[in-house]
VOVEXPA-67272 format. One record per residue (C-alpha): x, y, z; residue in one letter. Coordinates in steps of 0.5 Angstrom, whole numbers, plus 2048, in hexadecimal, padded with zeros to 3 digits. Layout:
REM VOVEXPA-67272
XYZa ...
***
This chain:
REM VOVEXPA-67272
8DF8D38A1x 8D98CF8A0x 8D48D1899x 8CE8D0896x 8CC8D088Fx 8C58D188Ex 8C18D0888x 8BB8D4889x 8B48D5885x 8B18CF887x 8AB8CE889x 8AC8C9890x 8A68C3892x 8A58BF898x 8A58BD89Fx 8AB8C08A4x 8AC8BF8ABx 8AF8C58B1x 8B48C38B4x 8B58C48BCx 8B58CA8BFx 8BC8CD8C0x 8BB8D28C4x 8B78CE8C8x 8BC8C78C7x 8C28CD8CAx 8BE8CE8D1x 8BC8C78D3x 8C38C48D1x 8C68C98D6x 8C18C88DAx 8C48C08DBx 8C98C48E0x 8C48C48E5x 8C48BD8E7x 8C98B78E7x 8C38B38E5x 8C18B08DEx 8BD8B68D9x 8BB8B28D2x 8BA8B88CDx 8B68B78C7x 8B58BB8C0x 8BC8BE8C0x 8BE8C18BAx 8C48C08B8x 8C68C68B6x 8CE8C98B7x 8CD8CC8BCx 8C98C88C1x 8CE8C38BFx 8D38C88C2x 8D08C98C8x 8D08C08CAx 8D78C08C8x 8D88C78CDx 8D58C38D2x 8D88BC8D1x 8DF8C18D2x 8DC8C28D9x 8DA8BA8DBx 8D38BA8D9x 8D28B28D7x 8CF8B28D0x 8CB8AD8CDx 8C98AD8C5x 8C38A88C6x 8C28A98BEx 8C18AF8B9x 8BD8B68BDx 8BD8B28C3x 8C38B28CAx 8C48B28D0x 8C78B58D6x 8CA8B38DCx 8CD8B98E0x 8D18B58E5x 8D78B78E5x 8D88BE8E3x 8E08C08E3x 8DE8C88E5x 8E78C98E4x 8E58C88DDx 8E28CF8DDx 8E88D18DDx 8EC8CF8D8x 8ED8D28D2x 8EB8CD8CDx 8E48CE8D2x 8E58D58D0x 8E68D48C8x 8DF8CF8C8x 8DB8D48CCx 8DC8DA8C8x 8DA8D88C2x 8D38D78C4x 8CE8DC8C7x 8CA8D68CBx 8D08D48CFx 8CD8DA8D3x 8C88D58D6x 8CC8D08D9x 8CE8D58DFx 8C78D68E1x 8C78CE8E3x 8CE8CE8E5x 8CD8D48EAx 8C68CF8EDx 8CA8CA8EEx 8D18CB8EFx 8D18D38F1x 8D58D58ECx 8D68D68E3x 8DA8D88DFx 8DA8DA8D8x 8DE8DE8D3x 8DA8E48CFx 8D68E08CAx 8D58DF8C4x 8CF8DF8BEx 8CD8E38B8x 8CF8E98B6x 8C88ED8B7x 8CA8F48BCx 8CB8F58C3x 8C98EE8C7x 8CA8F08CEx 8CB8EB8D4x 8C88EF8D9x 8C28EC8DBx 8C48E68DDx 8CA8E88E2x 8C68ED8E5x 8C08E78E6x 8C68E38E9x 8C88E88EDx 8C08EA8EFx 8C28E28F2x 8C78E58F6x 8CE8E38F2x 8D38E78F0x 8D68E98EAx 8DD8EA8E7x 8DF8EC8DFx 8E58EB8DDx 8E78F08D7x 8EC8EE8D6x 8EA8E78D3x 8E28E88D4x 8E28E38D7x 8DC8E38DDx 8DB8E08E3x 8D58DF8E8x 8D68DD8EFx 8D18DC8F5x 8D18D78FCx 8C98D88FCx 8C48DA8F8x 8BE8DE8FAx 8B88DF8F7x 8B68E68F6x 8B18EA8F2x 8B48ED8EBx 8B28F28E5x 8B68EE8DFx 8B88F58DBx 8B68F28D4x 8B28EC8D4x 8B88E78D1x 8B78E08CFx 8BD8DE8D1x 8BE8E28D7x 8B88DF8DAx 8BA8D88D8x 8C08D98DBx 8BD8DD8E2x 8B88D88E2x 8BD8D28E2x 8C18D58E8x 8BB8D68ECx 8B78D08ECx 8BC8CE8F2x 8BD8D48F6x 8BB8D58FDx 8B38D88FDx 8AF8DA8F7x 8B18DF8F1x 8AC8E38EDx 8AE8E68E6x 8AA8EB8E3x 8AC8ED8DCx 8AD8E68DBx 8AE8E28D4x 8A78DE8D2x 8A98DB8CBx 8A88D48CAx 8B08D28CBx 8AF8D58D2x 8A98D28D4x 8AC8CB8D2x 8B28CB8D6x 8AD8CD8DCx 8A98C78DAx 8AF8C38DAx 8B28C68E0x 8AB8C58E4x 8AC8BD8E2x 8B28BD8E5x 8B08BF8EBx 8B08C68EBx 8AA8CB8EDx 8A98D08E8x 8A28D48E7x 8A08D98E2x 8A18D58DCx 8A08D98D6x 89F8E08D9x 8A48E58DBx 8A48E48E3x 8A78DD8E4x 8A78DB8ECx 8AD8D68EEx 8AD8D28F4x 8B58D08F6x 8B68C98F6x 8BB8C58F9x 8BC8C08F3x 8BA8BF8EDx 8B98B98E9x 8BA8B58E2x 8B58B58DDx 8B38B48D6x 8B18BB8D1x 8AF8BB8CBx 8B18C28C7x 8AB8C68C3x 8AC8C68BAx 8B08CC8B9x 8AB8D38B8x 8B18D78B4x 8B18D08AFx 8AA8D08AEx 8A98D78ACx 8B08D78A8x 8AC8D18A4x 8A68D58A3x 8A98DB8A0x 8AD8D689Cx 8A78D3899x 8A48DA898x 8AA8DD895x 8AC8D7890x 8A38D788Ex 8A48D0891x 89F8CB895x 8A28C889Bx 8A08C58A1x 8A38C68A8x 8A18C08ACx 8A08BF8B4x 8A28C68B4x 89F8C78BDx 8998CC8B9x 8978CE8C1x 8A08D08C2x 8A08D58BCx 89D8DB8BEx 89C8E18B9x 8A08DE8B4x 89A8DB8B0x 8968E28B0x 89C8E68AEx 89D8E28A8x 8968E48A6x 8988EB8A7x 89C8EA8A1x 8978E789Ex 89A8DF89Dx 8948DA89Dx 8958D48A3x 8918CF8A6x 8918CD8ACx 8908C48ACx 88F8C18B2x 8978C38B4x 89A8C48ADx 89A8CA8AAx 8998CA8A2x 89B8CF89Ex 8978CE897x 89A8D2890x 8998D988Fx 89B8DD88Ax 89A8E488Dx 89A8E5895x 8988ED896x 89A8F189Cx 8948F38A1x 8948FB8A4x 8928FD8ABx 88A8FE8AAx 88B9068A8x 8909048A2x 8979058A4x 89C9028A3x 89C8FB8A7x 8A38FA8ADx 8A48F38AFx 8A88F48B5x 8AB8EF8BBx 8A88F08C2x 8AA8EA8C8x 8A58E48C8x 8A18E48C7x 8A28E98C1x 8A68E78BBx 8AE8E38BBx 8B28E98B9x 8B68E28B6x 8B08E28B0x 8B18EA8AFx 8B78E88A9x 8B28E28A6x 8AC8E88A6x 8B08ED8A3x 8B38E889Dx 8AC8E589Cx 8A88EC89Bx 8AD8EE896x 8A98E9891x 8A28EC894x 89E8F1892x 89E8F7895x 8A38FB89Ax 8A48F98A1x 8A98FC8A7x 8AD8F78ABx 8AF8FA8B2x 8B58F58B5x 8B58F88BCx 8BA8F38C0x 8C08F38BCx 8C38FA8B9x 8C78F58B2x 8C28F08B1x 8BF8F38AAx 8C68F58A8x 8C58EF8A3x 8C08F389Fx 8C58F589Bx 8C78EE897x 8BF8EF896x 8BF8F5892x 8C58F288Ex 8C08ED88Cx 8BB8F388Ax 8B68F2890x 8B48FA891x 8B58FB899x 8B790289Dx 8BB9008A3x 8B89068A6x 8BD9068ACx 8C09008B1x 8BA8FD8B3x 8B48FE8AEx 8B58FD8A5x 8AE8FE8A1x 8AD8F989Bx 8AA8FA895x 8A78F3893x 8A88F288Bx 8A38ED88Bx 8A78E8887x 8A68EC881x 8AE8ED881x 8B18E7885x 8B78E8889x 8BE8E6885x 8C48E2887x 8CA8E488Ax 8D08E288Fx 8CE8E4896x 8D18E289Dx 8CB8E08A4x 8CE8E58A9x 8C98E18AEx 8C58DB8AFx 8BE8DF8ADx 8C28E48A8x 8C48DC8A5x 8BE8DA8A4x 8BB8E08A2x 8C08E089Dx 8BE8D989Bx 8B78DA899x 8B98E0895x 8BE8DC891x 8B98D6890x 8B48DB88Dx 8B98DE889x 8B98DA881x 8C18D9880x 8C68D7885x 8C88DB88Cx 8CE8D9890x 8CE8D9898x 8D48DB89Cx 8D58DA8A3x 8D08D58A3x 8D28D28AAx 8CD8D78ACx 8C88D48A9x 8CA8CD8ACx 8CA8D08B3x 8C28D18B4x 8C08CC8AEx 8C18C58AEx 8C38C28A7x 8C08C78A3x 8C18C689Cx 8C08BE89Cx 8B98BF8A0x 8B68C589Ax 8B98C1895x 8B58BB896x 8AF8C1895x 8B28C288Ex 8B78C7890x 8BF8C788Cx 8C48C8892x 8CB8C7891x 8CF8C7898x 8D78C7896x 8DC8C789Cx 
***
């Protein structure tokens, strides 16, 4: 296992630029599958398990070429629908939840996908329900094997229909969508996921001849088309790595600037760090996070305690929720972070509380944090990233703590972050990676 020793206290001073979206680069690469003609894909992170997902579809015999760094292509002509059988299809598949997102195209295009249960981070219940009951919406029919969790989805046609998404699921839409665009007559999807990565794949998928409309609301409207054709993408910088660099700049007192960061794509998340207090500006499409020796915490306008909580698009990422519990443990004032969507997402608190931060873990869902206000930094110490956020979370704690901390298990780290601690070294930062 892979560690970080991580030398903290310093104060970091620099330019950084975000990397690709990963959860956008999981859905336009499945959605390659959906013609056998060329697709150029640009801006890709890469990040385990993005790398993960091109090698699962290379098993499957789709043509990949790496025309340099964080640029690809795919050919999906000859796809060897056997292989998703096999067993080493299996292993692959079930050890990274965006394999889901491959059966969505295969469905479209070939009328039938099969995928194990899938992997991904340890963060609660993540249920799949959403999107076998789009599919079978369209007319499929579904079949699970307890026995080797294995699902397979079959349909000799697709229809259109008219459905209800039970949670607004970003890869549940991603993958209904995918299965659609080719289905005979028009689907609506109500409730639908409007974050910025689902509106790039319609984008994309519209160039490829698609006829998707409702981008950017919760009512996407898809015409069936015959075919679809290739295309060029370019992926979106990574809202999660934008507001994990802003809160490292504020935890560590540090000045950063986030370069070409797409501003219009960020949502609420500029407005939510101010919430905390952190001073940021906005310059043309970088974002600039100047030093401050204090940020202080803001209340609901009758004084209460302020609750920052996740909400779907276009409310806040429930992947910053980790970075913002960590950054307001330095803050003056007290704040209620409220983690709706997975149930063990906070349960790193306690390698925090370690560190002497001052949280109440309130139950599964909600931790109230008392900000110290730097007047007692955090102290070093041995700690393990339970998840990809939790990792990065963890980071930051670590780098403004003065002495040093050592990170277990940081391929976590690596699946969502590309070479993290060679980047933030070049701002200053003393990380040291031992395999």
């Amino acid at each position: 296992m892979a560690f970080f020793e991580v030398h903290g206290g310093a104060r970091l001073k620099g330019d950084i630029f975000p990397q690709g979206a990963k959860n956008e680069a999981l859905q336009v690469i499945c959605a390659c599958l959906l013609t056998p003609q060329k697709v150029t894909i640009y801006n890709v992170p890469e990040i385990i398990d993005v790398l993960n997902l091109i090698e699962i579809l290379k098993l499957l015999g789709v043509e990949v070429d790496k025309i340099k760094e964080g640029v690809y292509s795919f050919t999906a002509k000859n796809i060897d629908l056997d292989m998703l059988l096999s067993d080493i299809y299996k292993k692959k598949a079930a050890r990274l939840r965006g394999s889901i997102m491959v059966i969505g195209p295969l469905l479209a295009r070939f009328g039938k996908g099969f995928v194990p249960r899938p992997g991904g981070d340890m963060i609660g219940r993540r249920r799949l329900d959403t999107h076998f009951q789009g599919f079978i919406n369209l007319g499929a029919k579904f079949h699970f094997d307890p026995n080797d969790n294995f699902f397979s989805i079959e349909a000799d046609k697709l229809t259109g229909t008219n459905m209800l998404l039970d949670e607004a699921s970003v890869t549940g839409t991603a993958n209904i969508v995918m299965a659609a665009v080719m289905a005979k007559g028009i689907t609506t999807i109500y409730n639908a996921a409007c974050e910025p990565y689902i509106q790039q794949l319609c984008k994309m998928l519209n160039s490829m001849g698609a006829q998707i409309s409702g981008l950017a609301s919760n009512l996407l409207t898809i015409s069936g088309v015959d075919q679809l054709n290739g295309c060029a993408h370019y992926i979106l910088p990574d809202m999660i790595e934008v507001g994990s660099f802003i809160g490292l700049a504020a935890m560590t007192q540090s000045s950063i600037r986030i370069k070409d960061v797409s501003v219009e794509n960020l949502g609420i998340i500029p407005s939510a760090f101010r919430r905390l207090g952190i001073q940021l500006e906005i310059q043309g499409d970088d974002i600039f996070i100047p030093e401050q020796e204090e940020y202080e915490i803001d209340t609901f306008i009758d004084g209460s305690i302020m609750t920052i909580a996740d909400a779907p698009w276009p409310g806040l990422t429930p992947d910053l929720l980790s970075v913002f519990l960590v950054i307001a443990t330095q803050a003056k004032g007290s704040v209620l972070i409220h983690q709706k969507m997975f149930e063990s997402r906070l349960f790193f608190v306690d390698k925090l509380i370690d560190m002497g931060a001052q949280i109440i873990l309130c139950d599964p869902h909600r931790a109230t944090v008392i900000g110290l206000n730097n007047r007692f930094r955090l102290r070093p110490t041995n700690m393990s990233s339970p998840d990809i956020r939790a990792g990065v979370a963890l980071l930051i704690a670590a780098l403004s703590a003065q002495g040093k901390s050592i990170i277990h298990n940081i391929e976590q780290i690596d699946r969502g972050y590309a070479n993290i601690d060679a980047r933030l070294n070049l701002l200053g930062a003393n990380i040291k990676r031992f395999d």
